[in-house]
C-alpha positions in Angstrom: 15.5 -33.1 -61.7 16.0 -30.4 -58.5 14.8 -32.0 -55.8 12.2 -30.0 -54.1 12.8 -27.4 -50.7 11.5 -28.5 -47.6 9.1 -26.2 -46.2 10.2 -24.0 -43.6 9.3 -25.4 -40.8 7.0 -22.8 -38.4 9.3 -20.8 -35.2 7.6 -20.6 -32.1 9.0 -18.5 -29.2 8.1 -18.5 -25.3 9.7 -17.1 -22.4 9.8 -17.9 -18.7 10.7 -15.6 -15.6 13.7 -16.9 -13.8 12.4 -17.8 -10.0 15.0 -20.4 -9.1 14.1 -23.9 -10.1 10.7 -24.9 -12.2 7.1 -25.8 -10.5 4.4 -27.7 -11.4 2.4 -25.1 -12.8 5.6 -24.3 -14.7 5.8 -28.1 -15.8 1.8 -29.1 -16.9 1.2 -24.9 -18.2 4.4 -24.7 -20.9 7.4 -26.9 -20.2 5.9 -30.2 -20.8 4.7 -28.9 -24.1 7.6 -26.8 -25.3 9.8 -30.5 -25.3 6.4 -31.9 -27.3 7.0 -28.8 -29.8 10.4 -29.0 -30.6 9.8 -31.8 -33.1 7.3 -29.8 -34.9 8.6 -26.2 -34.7 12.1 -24.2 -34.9 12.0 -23.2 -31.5 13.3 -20.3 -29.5 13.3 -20.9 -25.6 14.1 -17.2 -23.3 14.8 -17.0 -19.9 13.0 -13.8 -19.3 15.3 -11.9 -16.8 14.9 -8.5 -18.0 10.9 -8.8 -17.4 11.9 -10.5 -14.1 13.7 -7.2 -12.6 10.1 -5.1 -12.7 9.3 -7.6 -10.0 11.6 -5.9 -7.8 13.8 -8.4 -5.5 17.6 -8.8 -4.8 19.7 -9.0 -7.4 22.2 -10.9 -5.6 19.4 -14.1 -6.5 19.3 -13.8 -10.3 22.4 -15.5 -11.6 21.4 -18.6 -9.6 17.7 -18.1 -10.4 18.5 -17.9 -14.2 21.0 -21.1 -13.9 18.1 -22.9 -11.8 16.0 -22.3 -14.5 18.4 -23.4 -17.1 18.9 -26.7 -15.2 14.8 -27.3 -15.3 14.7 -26.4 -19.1 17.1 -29.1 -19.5 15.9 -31.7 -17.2 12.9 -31.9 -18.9 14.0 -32.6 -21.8 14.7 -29.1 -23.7 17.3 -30.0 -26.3 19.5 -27.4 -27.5 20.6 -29.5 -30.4 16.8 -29.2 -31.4 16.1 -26.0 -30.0 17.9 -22.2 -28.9 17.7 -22.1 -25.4 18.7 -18.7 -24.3 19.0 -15.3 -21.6 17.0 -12.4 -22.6 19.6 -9.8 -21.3 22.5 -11.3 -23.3 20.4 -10.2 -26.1 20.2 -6.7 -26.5 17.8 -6.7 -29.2 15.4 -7.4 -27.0 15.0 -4.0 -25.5 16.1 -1.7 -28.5 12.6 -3.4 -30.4 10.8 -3.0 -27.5 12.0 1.3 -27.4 11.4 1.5 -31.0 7.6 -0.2 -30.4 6.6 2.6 -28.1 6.8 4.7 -31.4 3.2 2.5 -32.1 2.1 1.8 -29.3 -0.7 4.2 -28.2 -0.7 4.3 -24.3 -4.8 3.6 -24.2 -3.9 0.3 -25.3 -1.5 -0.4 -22.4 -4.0 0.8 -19.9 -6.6 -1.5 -20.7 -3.9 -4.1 -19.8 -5.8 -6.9 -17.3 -2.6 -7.1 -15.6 -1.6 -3.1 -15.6 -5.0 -2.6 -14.2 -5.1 -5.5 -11.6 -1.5 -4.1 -10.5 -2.0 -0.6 -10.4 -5.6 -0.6 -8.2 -3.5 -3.1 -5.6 -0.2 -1.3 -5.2 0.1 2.6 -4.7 3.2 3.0 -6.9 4.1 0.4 -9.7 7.2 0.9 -11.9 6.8 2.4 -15.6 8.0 -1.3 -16.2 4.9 -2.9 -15.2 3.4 -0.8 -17.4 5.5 -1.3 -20.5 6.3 -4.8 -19.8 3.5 -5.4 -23.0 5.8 -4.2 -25.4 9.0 -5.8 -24.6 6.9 -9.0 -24.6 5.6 -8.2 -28.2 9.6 -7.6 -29.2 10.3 -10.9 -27.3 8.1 -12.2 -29.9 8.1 -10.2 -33.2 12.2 -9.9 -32.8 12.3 -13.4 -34.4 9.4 -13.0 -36.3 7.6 -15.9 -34.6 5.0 -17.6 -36.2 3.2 -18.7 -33.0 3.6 -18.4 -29.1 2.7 -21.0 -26.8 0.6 -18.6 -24.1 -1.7 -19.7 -21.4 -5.2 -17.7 -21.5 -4.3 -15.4 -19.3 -1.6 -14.0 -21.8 -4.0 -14.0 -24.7 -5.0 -10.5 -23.9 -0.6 -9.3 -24.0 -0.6 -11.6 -27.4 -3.2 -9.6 -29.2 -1.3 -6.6 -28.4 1.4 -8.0 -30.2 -0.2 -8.8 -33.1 -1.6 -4.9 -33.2 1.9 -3.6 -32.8 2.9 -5.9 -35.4 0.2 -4.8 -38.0 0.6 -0.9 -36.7 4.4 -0.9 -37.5 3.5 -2.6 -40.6 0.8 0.0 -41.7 3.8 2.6 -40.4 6.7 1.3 -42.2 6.2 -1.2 -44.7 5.5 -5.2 -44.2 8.0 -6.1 -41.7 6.4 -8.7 -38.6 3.8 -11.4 -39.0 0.8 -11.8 -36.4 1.5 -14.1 -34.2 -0.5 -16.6 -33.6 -1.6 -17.9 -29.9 -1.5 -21.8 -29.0 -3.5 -22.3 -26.2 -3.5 -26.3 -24.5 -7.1 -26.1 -24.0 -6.7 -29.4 -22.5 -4.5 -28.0 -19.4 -6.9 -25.1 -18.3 -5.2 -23.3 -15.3 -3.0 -24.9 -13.0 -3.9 -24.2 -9.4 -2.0 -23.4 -6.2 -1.9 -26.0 -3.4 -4.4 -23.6 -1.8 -6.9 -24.0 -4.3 -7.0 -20.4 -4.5 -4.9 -18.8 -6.9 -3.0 -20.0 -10.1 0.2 -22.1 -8.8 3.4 -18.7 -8.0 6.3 -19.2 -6.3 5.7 -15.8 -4.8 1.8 -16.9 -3.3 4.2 -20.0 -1.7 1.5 -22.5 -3.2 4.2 -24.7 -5.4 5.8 -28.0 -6.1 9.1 -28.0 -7.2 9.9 -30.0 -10.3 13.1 -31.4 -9.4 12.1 -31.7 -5.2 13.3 -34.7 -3.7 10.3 -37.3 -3.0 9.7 -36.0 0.5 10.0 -32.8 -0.2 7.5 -33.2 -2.5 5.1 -34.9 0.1 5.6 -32.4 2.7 4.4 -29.7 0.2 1.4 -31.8 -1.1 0.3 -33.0 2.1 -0.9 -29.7 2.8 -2.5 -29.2 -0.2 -6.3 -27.9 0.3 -9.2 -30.4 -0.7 -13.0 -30.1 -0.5 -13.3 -27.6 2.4 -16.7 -29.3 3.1 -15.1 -32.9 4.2 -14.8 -32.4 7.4 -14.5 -35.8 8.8 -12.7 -39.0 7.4 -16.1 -40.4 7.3 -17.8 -37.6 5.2 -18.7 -37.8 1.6 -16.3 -36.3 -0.8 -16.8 -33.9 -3.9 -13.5 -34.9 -6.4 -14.9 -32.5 -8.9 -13.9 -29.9 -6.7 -11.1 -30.9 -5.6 -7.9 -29.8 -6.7 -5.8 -33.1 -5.5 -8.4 -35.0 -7.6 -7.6 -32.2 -10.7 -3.6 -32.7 -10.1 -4.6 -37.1 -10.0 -5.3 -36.4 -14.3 -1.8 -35.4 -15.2 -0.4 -38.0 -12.9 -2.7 -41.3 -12.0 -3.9 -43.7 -14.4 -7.7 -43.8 -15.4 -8.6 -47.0 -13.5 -6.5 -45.4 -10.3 -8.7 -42.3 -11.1 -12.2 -43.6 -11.2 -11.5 -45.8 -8.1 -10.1 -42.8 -6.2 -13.4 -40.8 -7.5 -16.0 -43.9 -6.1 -13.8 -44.1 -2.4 -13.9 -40.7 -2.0 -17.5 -40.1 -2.7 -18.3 -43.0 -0.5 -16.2 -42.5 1.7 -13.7 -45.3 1.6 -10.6 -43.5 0.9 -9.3 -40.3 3.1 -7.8 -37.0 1.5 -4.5 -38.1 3.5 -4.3 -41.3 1.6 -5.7 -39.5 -2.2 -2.2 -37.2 -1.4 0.1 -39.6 -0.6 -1.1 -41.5 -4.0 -0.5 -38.3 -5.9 2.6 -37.6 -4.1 4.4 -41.0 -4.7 3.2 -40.6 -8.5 4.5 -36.9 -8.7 8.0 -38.2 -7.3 8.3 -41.0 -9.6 7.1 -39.4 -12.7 10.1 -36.3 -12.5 12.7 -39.2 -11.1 14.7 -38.7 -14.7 14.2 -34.5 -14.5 15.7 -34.9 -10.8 18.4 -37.7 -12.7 19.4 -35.0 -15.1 19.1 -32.0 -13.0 22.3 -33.7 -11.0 24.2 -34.2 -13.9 23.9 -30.6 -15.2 24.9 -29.6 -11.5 28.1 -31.0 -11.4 28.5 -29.9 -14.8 28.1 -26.0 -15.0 29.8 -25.9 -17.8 27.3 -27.6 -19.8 24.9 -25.0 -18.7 27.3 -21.9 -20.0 27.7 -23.7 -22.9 24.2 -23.9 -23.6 23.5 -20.4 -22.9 26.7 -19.0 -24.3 25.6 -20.7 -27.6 22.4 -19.9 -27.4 22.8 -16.7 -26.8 25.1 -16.4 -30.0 22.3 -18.1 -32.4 19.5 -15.8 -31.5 21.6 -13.2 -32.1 22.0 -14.1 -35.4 18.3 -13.9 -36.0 17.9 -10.7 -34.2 20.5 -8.7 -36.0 18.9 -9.4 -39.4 15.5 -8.0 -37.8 16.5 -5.0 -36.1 18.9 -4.1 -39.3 15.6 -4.2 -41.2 13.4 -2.5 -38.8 16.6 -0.1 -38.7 16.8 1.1 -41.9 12.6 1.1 -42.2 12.4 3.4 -39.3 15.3 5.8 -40.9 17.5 4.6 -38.5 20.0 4.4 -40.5 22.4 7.9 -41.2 25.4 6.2 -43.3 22.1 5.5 -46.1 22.5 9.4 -46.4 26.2 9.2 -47.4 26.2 6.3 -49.5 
């Protein structure tokens, strides 16, 4: 008797801007969950440099910023034996989808972009890449015909693009792309700056690094903001709105927790001390991600290797697609001679 064919398992693609080394917001948003993923899904991790460029900046800093990256995506556990862990730009795939998806992509549907909009009122000029950067996220995606994307909510609004483009080049040129679906970590929410203002962005300057040294990460959490209304150590304090007492869930025990939570609204414990507890648990908790970080660092090779491969197995993935989406869109002369 034939023994019966696995199921395929699902793919699942996400990207990340190279900045230099991972944060916080980086870790408990998508990096912590990618590593939980890679069991269940055939995964595709990106280093998203060609997005990164339409932030503008020197371009002296991305080689280091993409291998920074690479060494966080391995320090916290990314495997490439269980995932592709690649660059963007050394797939060229990438953009060529993205060109041929401005065939349809009605413009209307880019301006009603949140982040287009947002962008465009707050800045005089913007490049066309700002603008566009929706459809070289849908190819991103569609390019290895991913099943589902691991997005925050603020990129539900880019992922339902995606999954129009995907049904109008379908309706355009026969059944090519699936519709992606979105998985949100409704359990994360949105990671907050130290400031308490603004979602945690190494350009707002409101970070912990993943792989900082113990007091590095103390100097950056002792000035973390906390509830602006505790003036004194001797005032009453509000831990639901505090964003400390939010960071405490991902890295203090329950009981540490709710004894925190009864000091601080009675006073008994001061913000100083409720950060130097979070800060000693943050430092402990990404010892082995600050462990393995080293070792990649004094092996660069490792990391080309990684990416070289990488590189070399999405490839093959994106070569089938774009010959199909090739010969669909009549992109194909030598069909006329043979």
């Amino acid at each position: 008797m034939t023994k019966p064919t696995a199921p395929r398992r699902k793919r699942v693609f996400s990207g990340m801007q190279p900045s230099g080394e991972a944060h916080l917001g980086n870790y408990l948003g998508a990096l912590r969950r990618w590593v939980e993923m890679q069991d269940q899904y055939d995964c595709l991790w990106c280093i998203v440099d060609d997005h990164a460029i339409t932030a503008g900046g020197n371009p002296k800093d991305m080689p280091r910023n993409v291998l920074d990256l690479a060494v966080s995506f391995l320090a916290v556990g990314l495997d490439p034996e269980k995932s592709i862990i690649f660059v963007q730009s050394d797939v060229h795939e990438h953009t060529e989808l993205a060109w041929l998806f401005n065939a349809v992509t009605p413009v209307g549907e880019l301006e009603r972009m949140t982040q287009y909009k947002d962008k465009s009122q707050r800045f005089e000029s913007i490049p066309a890449g700002i603008f566009n950067y929706p459809i070289l996220q849908a190819a991103d995606i569609l390019l290895y015909k991913a099943d589902a994307v691991p997005v925050g909510e603020d990129q539900r609004q880019h992922l339902e693009l995606t999954r129009e483009i995907a049904r109008k080049f379908n309706a355009t040129y026969g059944d090519t792309f699936p519709e992606t679906d979105p998985l949100i970590d409704e359990s994360v929410g949105r990671i907050m700056g130290l400031d308490g203002e603004a979602k945690m962005s190494k350009s707002l300057g409101n970070t912990v690094g993943i792989l900082a040294e113990p007091a590095a990460v103390w100097d950056r959490v002792r000035t973390a903001v906390t509830d602006p209304q505790r003036v004194r150590r001797s005032d009453p304090g509000r831990p639901e709105i505090c964003n400390v007492f939010t960071l405490h869930k991902f890295f203090t025990d329950a009981a540490t927790r709710a004894d925190i939570e009864n000091k601080c609204r009675a006073a008994e414990i001061g913000c100083v001390d409720c950060k130097r507890i979070l800060s000693d648990n943050i430092a402990q908790a990404f010892g082995p991600f600050r462990e393995r970080a080293a070792h990649y660092r004094a092996h660069p090779e490792e990391i080309r290797r990684v990416l070289s491969e990488g590189a070399e197995r999405a490839r093959v993935i994106a070569r089938g697609t774009m010959a199909e989406v090739r010969q669909k869109m009549g992109l194909d002369w030598r069909a006329a001679i043979d």
